[in-house]
VOGU-639805 format. One record per residue: residue number from 0; residue in three letters; x, y, z of N, C-alpha, C in turn. Coordinates in nm, 2 decimals, always signed. Atoms other than C-alpha are relative to their C-alpha. Layout:
BEGIN
NUM,ALA,X,Y,Z,X,Y,Z,X,Y,Z;
...
//
This chain:
BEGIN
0,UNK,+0.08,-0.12,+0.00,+0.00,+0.00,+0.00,+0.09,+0.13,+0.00;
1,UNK,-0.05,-0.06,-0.05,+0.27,+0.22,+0.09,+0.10,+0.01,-0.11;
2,UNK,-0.15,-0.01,+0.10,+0.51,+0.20,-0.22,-0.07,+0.13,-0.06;
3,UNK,-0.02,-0.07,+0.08,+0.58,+0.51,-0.40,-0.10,+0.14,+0.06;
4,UNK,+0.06,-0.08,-0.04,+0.35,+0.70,-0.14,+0.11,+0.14,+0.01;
5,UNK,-0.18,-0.12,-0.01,+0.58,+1.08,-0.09,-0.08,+0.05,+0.13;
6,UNK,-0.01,-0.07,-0.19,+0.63,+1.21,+0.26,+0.12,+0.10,-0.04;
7,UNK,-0.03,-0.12,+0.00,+0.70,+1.52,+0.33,+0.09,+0.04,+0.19;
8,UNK,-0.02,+0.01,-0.15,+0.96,+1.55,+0.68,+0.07,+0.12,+0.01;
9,UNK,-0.06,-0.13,-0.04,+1.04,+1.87,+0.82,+0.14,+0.02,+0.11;
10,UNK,-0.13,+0.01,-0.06,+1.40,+1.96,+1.00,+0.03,-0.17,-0.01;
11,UNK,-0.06,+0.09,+0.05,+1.51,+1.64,+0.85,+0.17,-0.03,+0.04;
12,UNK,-0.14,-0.02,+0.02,+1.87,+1.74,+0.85,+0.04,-0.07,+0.09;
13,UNK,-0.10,+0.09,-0.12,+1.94,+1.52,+1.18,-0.08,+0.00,+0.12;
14,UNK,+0.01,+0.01,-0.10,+1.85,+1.41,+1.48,-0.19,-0.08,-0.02;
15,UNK,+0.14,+0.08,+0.07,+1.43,+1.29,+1.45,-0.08,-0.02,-0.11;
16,UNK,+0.04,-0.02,+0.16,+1.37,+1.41,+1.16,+0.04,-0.13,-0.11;
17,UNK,-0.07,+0.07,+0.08,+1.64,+1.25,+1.02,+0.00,-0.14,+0.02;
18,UNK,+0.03,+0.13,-0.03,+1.56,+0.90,+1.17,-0.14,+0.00,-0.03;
19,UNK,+0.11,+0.02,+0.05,+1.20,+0.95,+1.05,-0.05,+0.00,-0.12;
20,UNK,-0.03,+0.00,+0.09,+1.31,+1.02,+0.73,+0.00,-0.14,-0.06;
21,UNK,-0.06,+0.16,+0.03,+1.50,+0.66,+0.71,-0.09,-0.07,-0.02;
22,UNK,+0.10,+0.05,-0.04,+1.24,+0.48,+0.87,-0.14,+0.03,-0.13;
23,UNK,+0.12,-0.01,+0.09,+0.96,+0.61,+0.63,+0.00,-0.04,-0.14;
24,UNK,-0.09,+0.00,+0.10,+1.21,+0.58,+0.33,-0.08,-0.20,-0.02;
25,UNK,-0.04,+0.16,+0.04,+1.27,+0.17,+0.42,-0.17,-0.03,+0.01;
26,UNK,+0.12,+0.01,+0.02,+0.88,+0.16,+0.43,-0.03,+0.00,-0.12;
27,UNK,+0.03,+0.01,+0.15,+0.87,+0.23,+0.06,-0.04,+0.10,-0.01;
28,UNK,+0.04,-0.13,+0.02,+0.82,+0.61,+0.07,+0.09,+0.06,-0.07;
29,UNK,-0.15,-0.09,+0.01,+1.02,+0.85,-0.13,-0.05,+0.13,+0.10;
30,UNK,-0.09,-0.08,-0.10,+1.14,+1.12,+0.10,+0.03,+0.11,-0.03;
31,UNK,-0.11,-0.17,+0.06,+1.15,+1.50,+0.03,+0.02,+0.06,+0.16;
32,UNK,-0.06,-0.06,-0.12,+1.34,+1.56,+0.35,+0.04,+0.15,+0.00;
33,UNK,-0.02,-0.14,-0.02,+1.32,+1.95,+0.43,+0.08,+0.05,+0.12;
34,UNK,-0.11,-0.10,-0.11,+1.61,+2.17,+0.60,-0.02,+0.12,-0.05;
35,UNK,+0.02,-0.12,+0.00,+1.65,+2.51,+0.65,+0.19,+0.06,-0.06;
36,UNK,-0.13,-0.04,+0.06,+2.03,+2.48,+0.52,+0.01,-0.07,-0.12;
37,UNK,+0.00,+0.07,+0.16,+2.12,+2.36,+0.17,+0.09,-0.14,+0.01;
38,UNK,-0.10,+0.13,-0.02,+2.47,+2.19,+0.24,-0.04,-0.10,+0.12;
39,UNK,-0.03,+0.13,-0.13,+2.35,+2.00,+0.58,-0.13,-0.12,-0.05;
40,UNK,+0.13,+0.13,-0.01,+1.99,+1.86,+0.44,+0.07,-0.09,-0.12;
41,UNK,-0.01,+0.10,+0.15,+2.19,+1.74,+0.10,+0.09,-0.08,+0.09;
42,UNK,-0.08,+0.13,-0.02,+2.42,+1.58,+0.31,-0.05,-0.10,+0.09;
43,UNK,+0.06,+0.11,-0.09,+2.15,+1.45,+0.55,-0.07,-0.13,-0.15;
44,UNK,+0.08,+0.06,+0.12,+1.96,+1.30,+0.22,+0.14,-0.09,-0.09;
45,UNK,-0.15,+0.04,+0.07,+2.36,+1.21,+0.06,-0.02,-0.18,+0.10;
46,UNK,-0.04,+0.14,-0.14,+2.38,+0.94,+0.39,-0.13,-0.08,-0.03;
47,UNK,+0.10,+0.14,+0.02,+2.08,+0.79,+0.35,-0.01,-0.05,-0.17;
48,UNK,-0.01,+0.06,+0.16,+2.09,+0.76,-0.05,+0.11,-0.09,+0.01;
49,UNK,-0.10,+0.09,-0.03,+2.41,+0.58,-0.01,-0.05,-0.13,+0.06;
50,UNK,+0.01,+0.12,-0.05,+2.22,+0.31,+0.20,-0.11,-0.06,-0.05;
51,UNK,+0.12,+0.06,+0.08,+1.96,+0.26,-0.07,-0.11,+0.09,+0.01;
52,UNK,+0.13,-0.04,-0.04,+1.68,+0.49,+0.05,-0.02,+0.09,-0.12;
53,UNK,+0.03,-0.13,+0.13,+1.47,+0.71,-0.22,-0.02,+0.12,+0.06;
54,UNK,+0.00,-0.13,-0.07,+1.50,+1.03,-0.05,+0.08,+0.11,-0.09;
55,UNK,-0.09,-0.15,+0.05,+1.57,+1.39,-0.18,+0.00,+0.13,+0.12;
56,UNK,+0.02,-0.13,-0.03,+1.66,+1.73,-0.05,-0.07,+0.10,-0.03;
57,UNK,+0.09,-0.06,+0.05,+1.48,+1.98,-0.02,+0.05,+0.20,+0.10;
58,UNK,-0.03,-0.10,-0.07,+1.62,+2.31,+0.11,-0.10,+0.17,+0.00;
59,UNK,+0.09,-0.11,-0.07,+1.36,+2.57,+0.30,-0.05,+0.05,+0.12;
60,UNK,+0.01,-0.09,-0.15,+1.31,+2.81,+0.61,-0.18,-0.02,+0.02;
61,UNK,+0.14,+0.06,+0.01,+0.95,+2.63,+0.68,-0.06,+0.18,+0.09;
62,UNK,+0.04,-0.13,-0.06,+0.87,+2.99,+0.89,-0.01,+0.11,-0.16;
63,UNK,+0.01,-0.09,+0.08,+0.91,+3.17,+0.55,-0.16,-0.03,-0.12;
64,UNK,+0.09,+0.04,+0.07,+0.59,+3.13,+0.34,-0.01,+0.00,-0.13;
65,UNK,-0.06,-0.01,+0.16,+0.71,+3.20,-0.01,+0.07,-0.10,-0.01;
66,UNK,-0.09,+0.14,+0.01,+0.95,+2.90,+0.07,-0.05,-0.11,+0.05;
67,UNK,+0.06,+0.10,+0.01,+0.66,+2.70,+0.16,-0.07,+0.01,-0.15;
68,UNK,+0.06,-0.01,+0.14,+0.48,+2.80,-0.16,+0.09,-0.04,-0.09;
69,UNK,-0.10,+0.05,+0.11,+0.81,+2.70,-0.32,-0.03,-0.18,+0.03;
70,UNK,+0.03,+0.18,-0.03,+0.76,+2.31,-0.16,-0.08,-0.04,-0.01;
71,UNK,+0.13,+0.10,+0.08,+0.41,+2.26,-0.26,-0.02,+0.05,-0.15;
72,UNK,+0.04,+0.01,+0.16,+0.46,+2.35,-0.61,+0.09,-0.08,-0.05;
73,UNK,-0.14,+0.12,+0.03,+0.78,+2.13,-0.61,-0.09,-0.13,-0.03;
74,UNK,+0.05,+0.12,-0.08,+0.56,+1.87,-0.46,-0.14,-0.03,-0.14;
75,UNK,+0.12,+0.02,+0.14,+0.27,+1.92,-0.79,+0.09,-0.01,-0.06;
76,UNK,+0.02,+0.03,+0.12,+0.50,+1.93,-1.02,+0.10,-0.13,-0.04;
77,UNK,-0.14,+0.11,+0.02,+0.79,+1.66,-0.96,-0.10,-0.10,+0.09;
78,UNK,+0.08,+0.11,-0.04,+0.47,+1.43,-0.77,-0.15,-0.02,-0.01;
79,UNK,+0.13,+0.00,+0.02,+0.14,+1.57,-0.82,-0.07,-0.07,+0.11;
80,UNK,+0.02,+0.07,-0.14,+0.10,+1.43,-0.45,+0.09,+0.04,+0.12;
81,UNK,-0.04,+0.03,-0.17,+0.14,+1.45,-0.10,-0.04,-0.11,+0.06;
82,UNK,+0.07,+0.08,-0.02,+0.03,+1.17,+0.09,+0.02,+0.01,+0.18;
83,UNK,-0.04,-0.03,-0.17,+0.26,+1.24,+0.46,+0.06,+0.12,+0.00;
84,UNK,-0.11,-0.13,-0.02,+0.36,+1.52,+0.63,-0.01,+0.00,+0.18;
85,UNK,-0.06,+0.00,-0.14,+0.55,+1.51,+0.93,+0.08,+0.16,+0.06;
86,UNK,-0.06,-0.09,-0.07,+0.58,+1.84,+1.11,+0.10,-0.01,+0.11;
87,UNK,-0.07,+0.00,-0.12,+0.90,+1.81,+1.29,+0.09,+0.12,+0.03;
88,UNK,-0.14,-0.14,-0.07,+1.13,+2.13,+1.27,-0.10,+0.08,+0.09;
89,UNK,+0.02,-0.07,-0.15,+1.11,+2.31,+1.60,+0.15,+0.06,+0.08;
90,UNK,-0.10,-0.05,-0.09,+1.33,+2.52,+1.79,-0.04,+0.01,+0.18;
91,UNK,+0.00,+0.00,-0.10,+1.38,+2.58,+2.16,+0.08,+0.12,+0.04;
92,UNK,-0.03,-0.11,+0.03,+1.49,+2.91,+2.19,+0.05,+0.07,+0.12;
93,UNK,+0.00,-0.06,-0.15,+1.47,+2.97,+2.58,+0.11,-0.10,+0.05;
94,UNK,-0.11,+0.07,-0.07,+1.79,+2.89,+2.83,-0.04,-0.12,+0.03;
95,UNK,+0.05,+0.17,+0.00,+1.76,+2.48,+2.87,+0.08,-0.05,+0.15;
96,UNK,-0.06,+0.02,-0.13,+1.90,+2.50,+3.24,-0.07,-0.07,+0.07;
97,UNK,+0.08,+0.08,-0.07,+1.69,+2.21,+3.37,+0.02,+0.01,+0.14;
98,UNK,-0.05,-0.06,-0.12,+1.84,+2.24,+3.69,-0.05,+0.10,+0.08;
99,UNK,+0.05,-0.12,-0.02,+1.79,+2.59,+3.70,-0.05,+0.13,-0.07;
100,UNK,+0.01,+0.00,+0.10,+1.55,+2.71,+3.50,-0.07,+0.15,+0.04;
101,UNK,+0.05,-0.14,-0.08,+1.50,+3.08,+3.70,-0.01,+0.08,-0.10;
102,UNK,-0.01,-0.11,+0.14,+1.63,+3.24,+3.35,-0.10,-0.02,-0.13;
103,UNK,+0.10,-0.01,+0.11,+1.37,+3.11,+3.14,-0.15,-0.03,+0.10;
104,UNK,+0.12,-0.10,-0.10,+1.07,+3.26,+3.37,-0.10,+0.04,-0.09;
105,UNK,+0.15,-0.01,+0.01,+0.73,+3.31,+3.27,+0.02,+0.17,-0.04;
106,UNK,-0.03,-0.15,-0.03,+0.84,+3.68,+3.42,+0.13,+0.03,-0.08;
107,UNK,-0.14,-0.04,+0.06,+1.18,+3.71,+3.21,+0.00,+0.00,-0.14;
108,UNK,-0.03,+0.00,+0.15,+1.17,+3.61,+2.87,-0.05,+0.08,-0.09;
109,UNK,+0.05,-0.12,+0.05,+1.13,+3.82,+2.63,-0.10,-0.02,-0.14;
110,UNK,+0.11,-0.01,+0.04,+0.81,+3.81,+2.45,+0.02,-0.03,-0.20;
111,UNK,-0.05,+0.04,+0.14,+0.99,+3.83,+2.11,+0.07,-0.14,-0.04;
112,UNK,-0.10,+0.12,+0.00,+1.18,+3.49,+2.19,-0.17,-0.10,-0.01;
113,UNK,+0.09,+0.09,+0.01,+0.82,+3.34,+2.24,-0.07,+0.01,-0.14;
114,UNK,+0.05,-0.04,+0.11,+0.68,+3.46,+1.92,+0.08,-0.03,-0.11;
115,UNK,-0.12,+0.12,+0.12,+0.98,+3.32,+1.71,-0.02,-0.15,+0.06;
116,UNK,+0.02,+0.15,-0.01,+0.92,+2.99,+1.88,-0.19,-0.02,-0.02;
117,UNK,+0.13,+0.04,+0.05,+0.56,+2.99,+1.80,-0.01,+0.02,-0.15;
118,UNK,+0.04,-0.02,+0.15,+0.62,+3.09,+1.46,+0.08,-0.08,-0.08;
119,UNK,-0.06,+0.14,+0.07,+0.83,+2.79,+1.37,-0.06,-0.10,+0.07;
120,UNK,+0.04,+0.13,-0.05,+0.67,+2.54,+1.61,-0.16,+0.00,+0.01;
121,UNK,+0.17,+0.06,+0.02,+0.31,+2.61,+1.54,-0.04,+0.09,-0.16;
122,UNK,+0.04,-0.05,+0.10,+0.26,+2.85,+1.29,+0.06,-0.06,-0.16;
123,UNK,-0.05,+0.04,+0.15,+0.52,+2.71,+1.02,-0.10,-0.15,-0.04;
124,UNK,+0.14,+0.12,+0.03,+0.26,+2.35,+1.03,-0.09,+0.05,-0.04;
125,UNK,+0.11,-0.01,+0.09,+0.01,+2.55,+0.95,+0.02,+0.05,-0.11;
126,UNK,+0.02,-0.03,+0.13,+0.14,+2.66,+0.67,+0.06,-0.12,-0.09;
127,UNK,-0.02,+0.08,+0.13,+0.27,+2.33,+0.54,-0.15,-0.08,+0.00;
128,UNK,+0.11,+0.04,+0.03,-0.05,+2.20,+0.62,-0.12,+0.06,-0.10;
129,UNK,+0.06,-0.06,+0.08,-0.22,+2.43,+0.41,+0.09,+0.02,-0.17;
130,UNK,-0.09,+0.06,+0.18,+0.05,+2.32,+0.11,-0.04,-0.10,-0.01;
131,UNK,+0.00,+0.12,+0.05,+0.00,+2.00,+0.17,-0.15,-0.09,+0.02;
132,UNK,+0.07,+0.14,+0.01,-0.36,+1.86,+0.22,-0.06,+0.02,-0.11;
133,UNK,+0.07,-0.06,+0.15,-0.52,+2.05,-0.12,+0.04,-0.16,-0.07;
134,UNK,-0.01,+0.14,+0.08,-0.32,+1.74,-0.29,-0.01,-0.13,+0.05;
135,UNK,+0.07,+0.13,-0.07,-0.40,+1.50,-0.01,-0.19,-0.01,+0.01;
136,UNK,+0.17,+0.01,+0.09,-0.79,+1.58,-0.12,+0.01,-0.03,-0.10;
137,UNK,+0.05,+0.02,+0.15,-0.70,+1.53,-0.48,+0.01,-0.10,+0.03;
138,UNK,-0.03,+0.12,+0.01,-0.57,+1.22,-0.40,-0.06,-0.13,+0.11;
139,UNK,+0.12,+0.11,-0.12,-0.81,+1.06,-0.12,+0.05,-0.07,+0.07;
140,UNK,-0.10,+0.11,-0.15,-0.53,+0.95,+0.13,+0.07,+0.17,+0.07;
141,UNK,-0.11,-0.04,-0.10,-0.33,+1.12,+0.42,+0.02,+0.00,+0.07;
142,UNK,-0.06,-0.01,-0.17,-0.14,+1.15,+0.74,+0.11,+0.10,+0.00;
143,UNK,-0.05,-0.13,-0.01,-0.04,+1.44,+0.86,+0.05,+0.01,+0.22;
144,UNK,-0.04,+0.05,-0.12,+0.17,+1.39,+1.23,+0.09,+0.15,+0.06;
145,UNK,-0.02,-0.08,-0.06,+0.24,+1.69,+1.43,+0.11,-0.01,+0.11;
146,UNK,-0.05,+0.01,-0.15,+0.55,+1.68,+1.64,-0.03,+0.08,+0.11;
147,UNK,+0.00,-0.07,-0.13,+0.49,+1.77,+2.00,+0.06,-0.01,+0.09;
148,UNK,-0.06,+0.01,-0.16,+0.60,+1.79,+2.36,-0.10,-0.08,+0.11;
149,UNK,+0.07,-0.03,-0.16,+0.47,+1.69,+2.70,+0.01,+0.13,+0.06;
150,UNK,-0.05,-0.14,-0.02,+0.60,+2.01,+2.80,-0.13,+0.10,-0.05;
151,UNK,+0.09,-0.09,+0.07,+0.30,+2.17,+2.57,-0.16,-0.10,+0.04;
152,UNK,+0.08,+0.05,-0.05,+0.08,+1.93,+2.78,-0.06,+0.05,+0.11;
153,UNK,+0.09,-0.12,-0.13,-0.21,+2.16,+2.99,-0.04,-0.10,+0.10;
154,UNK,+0.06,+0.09,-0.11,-0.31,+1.85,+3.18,+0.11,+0.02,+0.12;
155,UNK,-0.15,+0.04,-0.05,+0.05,+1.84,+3.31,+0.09,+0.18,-0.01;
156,UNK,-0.07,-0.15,+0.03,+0.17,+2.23,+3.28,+0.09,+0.06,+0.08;
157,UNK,-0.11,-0.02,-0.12,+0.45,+2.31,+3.46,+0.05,+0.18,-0.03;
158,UNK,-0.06,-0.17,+0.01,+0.64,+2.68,+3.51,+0.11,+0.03,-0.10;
159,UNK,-0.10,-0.06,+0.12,+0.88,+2.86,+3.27,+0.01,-0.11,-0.14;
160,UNK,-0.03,-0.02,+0.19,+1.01,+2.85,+2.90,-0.14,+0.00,-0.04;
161,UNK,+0.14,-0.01,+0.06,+0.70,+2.98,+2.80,-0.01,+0.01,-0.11;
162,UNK,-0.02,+0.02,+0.11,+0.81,+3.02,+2.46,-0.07,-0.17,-0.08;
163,UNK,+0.01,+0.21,+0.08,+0.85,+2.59,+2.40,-0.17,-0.01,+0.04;
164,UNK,+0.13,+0.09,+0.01,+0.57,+2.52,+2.58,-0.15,+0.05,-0.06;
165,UNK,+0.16,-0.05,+0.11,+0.30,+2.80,+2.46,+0.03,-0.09,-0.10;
166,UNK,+0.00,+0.07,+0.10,+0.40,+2.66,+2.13,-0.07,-0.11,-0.02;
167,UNK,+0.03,+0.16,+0.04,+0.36,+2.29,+2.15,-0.18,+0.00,+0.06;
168,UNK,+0.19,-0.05,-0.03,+0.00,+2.41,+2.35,-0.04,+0.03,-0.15;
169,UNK,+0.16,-0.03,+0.14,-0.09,+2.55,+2.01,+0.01,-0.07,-0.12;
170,UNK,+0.01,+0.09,+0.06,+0.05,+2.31,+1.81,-0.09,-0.10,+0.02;
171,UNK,+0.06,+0.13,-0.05,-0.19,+2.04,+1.99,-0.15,+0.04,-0.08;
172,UNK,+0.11,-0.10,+0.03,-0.45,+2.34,+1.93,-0.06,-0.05,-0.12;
173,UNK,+0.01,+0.01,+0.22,-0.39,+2.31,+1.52,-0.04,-0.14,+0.00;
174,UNK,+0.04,+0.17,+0.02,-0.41,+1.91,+1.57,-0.13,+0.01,+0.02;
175,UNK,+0.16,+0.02,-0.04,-0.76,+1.92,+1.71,-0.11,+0.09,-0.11;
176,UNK,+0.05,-0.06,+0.02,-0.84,+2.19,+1.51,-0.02,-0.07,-0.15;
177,UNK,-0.01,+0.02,+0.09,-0.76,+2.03,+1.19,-0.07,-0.16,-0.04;
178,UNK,+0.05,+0.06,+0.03,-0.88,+1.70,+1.26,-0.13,+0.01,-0.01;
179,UNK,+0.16,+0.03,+0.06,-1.25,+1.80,+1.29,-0.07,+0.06,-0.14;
180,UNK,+0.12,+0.01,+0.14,-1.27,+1.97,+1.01,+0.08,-0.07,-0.13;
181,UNK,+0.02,+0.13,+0.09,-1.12,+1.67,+0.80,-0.07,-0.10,+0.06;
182,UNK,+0.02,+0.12,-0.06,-1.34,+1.46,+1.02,-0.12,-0.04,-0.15;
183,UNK,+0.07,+0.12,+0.11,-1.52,+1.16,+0.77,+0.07,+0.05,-0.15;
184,UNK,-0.08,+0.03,+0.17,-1.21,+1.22,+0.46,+0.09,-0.08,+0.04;
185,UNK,-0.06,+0.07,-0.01,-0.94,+0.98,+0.44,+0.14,+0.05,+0.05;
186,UNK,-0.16,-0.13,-0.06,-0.66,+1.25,+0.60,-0.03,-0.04,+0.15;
187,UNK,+0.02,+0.02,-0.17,-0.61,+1.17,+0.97,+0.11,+0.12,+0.02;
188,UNK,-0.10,-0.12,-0.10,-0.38,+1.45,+1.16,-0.01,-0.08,+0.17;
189,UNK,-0.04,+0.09,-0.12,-0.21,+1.30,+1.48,+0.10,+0.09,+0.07;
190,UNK,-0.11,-0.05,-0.04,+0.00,+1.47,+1.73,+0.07,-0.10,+0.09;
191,UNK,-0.12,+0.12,-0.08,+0.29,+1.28,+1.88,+0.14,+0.09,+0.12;
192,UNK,-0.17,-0.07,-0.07,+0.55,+1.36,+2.19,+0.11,-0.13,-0.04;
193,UNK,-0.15,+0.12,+0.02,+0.87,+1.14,+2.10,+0.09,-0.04,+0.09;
194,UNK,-0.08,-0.01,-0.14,+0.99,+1.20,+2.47,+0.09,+0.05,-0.01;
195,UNK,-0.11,-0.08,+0.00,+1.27,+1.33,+2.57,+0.15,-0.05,-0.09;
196,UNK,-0.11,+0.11,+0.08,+1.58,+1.23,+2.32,+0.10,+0.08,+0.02;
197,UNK,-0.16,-0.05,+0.00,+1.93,+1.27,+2.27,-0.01,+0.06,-0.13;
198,UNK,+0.01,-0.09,+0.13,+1.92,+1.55,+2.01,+0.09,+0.09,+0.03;
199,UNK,-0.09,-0.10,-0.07,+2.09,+1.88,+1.96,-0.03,+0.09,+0.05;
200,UNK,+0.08,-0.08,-0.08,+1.78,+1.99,+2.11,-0.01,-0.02,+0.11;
201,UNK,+0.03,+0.08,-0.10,+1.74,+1.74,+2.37,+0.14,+0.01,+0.09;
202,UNK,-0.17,-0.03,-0.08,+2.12,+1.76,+2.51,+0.00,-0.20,-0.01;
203,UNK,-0.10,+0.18,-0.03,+2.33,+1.43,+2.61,-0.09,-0.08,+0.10;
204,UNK,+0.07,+0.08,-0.09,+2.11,+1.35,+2.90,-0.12,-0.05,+0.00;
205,UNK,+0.18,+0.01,+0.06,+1.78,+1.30,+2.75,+0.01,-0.19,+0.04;
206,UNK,-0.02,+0.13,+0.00,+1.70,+0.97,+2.81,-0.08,-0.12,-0.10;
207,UNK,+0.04,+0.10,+0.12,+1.55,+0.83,+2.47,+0.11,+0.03,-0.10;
208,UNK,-0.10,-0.04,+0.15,+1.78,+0.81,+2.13,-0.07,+0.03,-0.07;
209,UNK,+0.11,-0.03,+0.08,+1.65,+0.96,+1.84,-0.09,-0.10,-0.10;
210,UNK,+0.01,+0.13,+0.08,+1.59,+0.63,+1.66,-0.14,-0.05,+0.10;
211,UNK,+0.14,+0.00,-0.05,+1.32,+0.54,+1.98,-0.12,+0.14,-0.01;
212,UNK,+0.05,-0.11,+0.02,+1.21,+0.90,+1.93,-0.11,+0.02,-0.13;
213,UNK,+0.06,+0.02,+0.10,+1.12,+0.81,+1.60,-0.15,-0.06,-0.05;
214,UNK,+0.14,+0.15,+0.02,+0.90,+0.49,+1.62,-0.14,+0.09,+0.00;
215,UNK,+0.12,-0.04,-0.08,+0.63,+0.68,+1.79,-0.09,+0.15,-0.15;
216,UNK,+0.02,-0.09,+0.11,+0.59,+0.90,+1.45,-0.04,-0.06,-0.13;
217,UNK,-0.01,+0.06,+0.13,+0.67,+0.67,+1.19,-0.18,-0.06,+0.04;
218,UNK,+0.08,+0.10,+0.01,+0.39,+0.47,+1.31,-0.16,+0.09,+0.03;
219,UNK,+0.13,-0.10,-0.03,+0.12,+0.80,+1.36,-0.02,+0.00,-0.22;
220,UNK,+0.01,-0.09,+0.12,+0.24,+0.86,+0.99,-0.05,-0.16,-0.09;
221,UNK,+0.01,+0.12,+0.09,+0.18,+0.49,+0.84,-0.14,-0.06,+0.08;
222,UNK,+0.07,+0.07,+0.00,-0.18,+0.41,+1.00,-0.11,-0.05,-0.07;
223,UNK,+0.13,+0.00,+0.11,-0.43,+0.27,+0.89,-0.16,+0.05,-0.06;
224,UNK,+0.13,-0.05,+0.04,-0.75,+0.34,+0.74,-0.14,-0.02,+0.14;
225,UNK,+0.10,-0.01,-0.11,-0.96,+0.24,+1.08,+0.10,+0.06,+0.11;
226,UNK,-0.11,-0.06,-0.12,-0.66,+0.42,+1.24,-0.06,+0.12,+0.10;
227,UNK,+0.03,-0.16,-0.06,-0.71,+0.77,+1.52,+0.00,+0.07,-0.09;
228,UNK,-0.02,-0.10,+0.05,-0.75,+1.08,+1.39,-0.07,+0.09,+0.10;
229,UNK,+0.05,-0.11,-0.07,-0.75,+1.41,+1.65,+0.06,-0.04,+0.11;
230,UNK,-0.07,+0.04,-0.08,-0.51,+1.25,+1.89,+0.16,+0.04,+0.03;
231,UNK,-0.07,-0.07,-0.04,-0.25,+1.33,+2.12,+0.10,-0.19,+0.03;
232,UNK,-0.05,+0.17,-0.05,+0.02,+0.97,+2.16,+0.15,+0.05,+0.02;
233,UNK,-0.12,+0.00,-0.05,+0.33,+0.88,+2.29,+0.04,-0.19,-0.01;
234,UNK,+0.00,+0.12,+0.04,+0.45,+0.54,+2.17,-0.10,-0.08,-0.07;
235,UNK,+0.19,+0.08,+0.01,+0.10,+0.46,+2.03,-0.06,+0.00,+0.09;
236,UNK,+0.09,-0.02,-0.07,-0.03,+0.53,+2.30,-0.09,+0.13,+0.04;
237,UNK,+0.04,-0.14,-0.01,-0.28,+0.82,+2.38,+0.02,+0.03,+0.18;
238,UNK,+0.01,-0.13,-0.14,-0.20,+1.07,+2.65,-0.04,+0.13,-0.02;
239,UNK,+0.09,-0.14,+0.03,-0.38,+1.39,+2.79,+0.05,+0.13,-0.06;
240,UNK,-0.11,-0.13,+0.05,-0.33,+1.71,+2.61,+0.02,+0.09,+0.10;
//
């Protein structure tokens, strides 16, 4: 079912992306793996061509919207299809002092740090989502997988970096918002936390690799047709938003 389907994976260039890339690849997907640098995504997409995979680069600042309009006309005219799209690029913008996390305060940060992290970690999905389901209507399939946080989990809301976590709050927002109004077409939208990983976002100490980070995506973006749609998971499993 899955041969020659094209996924669409955002900050690709390394770390979850880039293992969800692989992963979707050896599924029998080709792969327009998207970066925000030219030389790092061709050499993320170079490494996995080399080990068989059908993957291309695709270099664009998903925050710029002229350079999303440049990736859904790519996507008509070199596939005439979308089928997945995996929102994963995200920054984290605020001091990551787990420890001590006094500097990134509720009361301290500066309002423009939150507003660049909401405008890559929720706003740039909505604009690939609005490239990408137009051709997942022509074509009567999709999955569309939202990376998220716990961190951006209201059930569970903890204090400071208000930047990350508003975000991933309104990224959950967009998931809900988007499943009901594709609810009864063949498009599901799913959001996923990957837990904490060893990234170059996550630091050394994280205690998932990005390869377990992954599973939990690949498998929102490959379900099936009596699959969820408007859900919040973490290994396939659902947890609260």
């Amino acid at each position: 079912m899955l041969a020659q389907k094209v996924a669409v994976v955002s900050g690709a260039a390394r770390g979850i992306g880039l293992a969800v890339a692989r992963d979707l690849a050896a599924a029998g997907c080709v792969v327009l793996m998207v970066g925000r640098h030219a030389e790092s995504i061709a050499a993320a997409a170079a490494q996995l061509q080399a080990s068989g995979h059908d993957v291309l680069p695709h270099a664009a600042d998903v925050t710029d919207a002229s350079a999303v309009a440049a990736l859904a006309a790519r996507l008509r005219r070199e596939f005439g299809r979308t089928d997945i799209l995996i929102n994963n690029a995200g920054v984290f913008l605020e001091p990551r002092d787990f420890a001590a996390p006094q500097g990134a305060s509720v009361f301290t940060v500066a309002p423009e740090v939150v507003a660049a992290t909401i405008d890559c970690n929720a706003l740039a999905p909505l604009r690939l989502q609005q490239a990408c389901v137009p051709l997942m209507r022509e074509n009567g399939w999709g999955r569309i997988v939202n990376v998220s946080s716990g961190m951006g989990q209201l059930s569970d809301m903890g204090g400071f970096w208000p930047g990350y976590r508003m975000s991933k709050a309104a990224l959950n927002a967009l998931t809900c918002l988007t499943a009901k109004e594709l609810a009864g077409t063949p498009i599901k939208v799913n959001a996923v936390c990957p837990g904490w990983c060893r990234t170059a976002m996550g630091g050394e100490e994280a205690t998932r690799s990005a390869d377990e980070g992954a599973r939990g995506i690949v498998w929102a973006a490959l379900l099936p047709d009596d699959g969820p749609s408007g859900g919040f998971f973490r290994d396939g499993q659902p947890i609260d938003w």
